[in-house]
Every structure is written in structure tokens, then in C-alpha cells.
N, CA, C and O atoms as CSV, one atom per row, in Angstrom:
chain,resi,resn,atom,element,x,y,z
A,1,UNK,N,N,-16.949,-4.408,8.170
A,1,UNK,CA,C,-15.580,-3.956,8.463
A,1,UNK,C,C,-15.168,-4.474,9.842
A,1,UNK,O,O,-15.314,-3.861,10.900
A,2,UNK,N,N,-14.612,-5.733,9.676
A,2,UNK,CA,C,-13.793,-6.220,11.243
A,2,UNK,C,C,-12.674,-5.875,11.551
A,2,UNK,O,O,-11.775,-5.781,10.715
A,3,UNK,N,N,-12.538,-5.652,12.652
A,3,UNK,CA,C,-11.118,-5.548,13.045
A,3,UNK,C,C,-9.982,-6.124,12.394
A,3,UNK,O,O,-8.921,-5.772,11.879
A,4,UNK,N,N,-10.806,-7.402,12.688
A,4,UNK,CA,C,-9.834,-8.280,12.007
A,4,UNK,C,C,-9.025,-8.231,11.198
A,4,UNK,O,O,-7.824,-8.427,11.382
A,5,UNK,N,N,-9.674,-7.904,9.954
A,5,UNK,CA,C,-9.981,-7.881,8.660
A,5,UNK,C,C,-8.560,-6.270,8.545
A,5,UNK,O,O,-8.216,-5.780,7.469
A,6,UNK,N,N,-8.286,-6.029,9.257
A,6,UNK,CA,C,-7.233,-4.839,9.276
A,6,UNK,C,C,-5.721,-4.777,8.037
A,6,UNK,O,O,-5.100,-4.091,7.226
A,7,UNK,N,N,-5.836,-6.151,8.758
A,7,UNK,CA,C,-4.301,-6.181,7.622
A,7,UNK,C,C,-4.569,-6.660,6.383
A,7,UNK,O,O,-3.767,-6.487,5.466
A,8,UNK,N,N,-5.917,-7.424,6.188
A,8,UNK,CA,C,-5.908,-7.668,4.703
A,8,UNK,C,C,-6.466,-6.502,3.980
A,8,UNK,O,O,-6.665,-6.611,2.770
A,9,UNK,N,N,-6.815,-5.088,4.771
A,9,UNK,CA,C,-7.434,-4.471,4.146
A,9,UNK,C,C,-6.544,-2.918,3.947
A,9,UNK,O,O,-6.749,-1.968,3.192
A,10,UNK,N,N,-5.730,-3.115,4.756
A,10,UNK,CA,C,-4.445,-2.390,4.022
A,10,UNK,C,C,-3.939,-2.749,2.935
A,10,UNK,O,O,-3.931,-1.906,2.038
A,11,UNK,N,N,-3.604,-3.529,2.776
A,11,UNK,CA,C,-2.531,-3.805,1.062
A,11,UNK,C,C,-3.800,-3.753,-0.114
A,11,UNK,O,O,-3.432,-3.234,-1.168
A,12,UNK,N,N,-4.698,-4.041,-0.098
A,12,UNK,CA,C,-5.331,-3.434,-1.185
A,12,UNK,C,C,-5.568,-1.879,-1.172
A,12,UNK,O,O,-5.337,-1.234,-2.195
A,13,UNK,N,N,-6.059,-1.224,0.057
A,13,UNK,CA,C,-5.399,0.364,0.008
A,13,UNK,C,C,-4.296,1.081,-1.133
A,13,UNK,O,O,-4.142,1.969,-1.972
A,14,UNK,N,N,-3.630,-0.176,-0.362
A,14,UNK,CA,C,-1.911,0.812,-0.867
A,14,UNK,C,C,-1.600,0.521,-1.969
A,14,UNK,O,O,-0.857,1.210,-2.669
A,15,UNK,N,N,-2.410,-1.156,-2.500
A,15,UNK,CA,C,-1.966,-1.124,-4.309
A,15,UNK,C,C,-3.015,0.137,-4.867
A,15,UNK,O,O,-2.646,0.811,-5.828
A,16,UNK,N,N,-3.914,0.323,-4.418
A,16,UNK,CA,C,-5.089,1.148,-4.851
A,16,UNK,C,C,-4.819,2.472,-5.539
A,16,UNK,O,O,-5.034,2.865,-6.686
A,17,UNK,N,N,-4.044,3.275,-4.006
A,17,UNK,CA,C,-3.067,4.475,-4.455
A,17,UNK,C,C,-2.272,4.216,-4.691
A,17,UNK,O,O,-1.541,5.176,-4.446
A,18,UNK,N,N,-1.437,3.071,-5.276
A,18,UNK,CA,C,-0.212,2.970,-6.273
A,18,UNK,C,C,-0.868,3.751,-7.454
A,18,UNK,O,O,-0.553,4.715,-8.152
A,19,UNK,N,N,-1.963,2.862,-7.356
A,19,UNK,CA,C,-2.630,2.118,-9.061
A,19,UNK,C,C,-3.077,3.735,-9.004
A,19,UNK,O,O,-2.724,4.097,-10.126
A,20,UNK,N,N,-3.625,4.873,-8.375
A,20,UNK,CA,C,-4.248,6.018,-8.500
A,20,UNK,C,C,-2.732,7.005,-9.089
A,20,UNK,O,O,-2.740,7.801,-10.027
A,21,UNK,N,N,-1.828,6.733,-8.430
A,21,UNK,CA,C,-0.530,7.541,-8.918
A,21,UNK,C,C,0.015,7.194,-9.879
A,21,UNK,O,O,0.671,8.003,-10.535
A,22,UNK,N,N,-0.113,5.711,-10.294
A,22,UNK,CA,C,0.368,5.739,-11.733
A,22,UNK,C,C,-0.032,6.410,-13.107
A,22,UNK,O,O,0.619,7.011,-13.962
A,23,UNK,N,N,-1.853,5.940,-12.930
A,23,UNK,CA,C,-2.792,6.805,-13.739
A,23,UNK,C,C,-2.465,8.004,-13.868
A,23,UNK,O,O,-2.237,8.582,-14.930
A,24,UNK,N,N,-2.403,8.670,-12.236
A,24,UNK,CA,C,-2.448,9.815,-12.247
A,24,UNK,C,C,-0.845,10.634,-13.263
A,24,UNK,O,O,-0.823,11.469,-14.166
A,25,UNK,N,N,-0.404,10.338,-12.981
A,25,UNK,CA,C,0.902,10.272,-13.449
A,25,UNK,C,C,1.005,10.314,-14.838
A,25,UNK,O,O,1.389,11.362,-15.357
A,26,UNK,N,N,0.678,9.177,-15.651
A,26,UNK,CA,C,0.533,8.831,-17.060
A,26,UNK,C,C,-0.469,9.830,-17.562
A,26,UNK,O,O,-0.369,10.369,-18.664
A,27,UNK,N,N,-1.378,10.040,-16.760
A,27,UNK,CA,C,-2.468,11.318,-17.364
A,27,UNK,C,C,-1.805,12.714,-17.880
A,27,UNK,O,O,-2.043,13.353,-18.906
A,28,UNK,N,N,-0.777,13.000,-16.684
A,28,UNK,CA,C,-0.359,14.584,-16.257
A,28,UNK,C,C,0.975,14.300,-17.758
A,28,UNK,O,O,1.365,15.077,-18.629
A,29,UNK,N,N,1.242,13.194,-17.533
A,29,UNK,CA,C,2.428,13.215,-19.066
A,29,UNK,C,C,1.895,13.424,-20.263
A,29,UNK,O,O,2.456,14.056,-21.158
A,30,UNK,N,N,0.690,12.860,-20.346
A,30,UNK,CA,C,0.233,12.886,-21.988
A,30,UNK,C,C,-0.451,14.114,-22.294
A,30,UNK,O,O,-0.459,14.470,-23.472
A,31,UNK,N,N,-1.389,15.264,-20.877
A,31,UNK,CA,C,-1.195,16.549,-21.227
A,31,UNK,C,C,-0.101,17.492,-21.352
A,31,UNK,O,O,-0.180,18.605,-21.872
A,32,UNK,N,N,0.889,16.982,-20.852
A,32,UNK,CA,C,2.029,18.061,-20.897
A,32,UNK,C,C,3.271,18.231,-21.716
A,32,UNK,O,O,4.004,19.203,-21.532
């Protein structure tokens, strides 16, 4: 984990919890 390495390692973060809220999302619809 470099410093460096900072900004390329945000945007996979943030598609990450996209990608976790969509699931999450599509889950909570098909129980309800």
C-alpha cells in the first residue's frame, strides 16, 4: 500500500460500494 498508489486506489473503492449498493438494493427488492 503506497502512497502513491492513493488515487488509483480510490476509484476502485467507490465502484466497489456502487457495485455493494446495487446488489444490495436488488436483494432488498426481490424480498419485499
Amino acid at each position: 500500500m503506497n502512497d502513491q498508489d492513493s488515487g488509483s486506489t480510490l476509484v476502485p473503492m467507490l465502484v466497489a460500494g456502487l457495485v455493494l449498493v446495487t446488489v444490495g438494493y436488488a436483494v432488498i427488492m426481490m424480498f419485499v
